[in-house]
C-alpha positions in Angstrom: -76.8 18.3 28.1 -76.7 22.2 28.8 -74.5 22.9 26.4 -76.0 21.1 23.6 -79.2 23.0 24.7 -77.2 25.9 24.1 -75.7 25.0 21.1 -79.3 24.6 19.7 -80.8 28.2 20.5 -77.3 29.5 19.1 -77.9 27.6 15.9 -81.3 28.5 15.9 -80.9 32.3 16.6 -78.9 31.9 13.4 -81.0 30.6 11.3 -83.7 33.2 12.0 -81.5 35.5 11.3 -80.2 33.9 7.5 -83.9 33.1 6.7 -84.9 36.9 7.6 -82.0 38.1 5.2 -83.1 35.7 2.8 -87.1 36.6 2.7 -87.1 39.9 1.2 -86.2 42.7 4.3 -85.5 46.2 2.9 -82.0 47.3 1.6 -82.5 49.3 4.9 -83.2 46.8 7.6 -80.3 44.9 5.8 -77.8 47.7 5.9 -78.7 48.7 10.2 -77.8 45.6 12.2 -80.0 44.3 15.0 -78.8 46.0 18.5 -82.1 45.6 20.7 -84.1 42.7 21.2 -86.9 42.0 23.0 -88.3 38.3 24.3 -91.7 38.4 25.0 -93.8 35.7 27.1 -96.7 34.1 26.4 -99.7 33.6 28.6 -99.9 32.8 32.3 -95.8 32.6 32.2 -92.8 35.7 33.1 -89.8 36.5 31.4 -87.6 34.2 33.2 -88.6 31.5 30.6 -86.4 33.4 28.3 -83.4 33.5 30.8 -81.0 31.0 28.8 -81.3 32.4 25.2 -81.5 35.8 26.9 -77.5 35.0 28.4 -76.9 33.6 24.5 -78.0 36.9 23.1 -75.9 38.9 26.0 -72.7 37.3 24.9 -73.1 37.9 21.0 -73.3 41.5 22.4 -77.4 42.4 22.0 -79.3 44.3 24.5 -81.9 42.3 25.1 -85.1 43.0 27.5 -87.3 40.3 28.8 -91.2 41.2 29.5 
């Protein structure tokens, strides 16, 4: 069940990332790949809500941030 979880937010995380390509970014932001990331909460809730696609993002070698 985990790893299907996981296998979601991997799949997911990817398609963000074709559809961002896709929508029109800048020659720029396409040419610079993404090293920093940063998970935001929402309200009345921590970063720890972010924890497993947080270890996703770790392994794909991102620096990531929770707040």
């Amino acid at each position: 069940m985990k790893t299907r979880f996981l296998s979601k937010i991997r799949a997911a995380l990817k398609l963000i990332a074709v559809v961002a390509t896709l929508t029109g970014t800048s020659a720029l932001a396409q040419s610079v790949p993404i090293k920093n990331i940063v998970l935001v909460h929402g309200a009345w809730a921590d970063g720890s809500g972010w924890k497993q696609v947080y270890d996703i993002l770790v392994q794909d070698h991102f620096s990531v941030s929770m707040v």
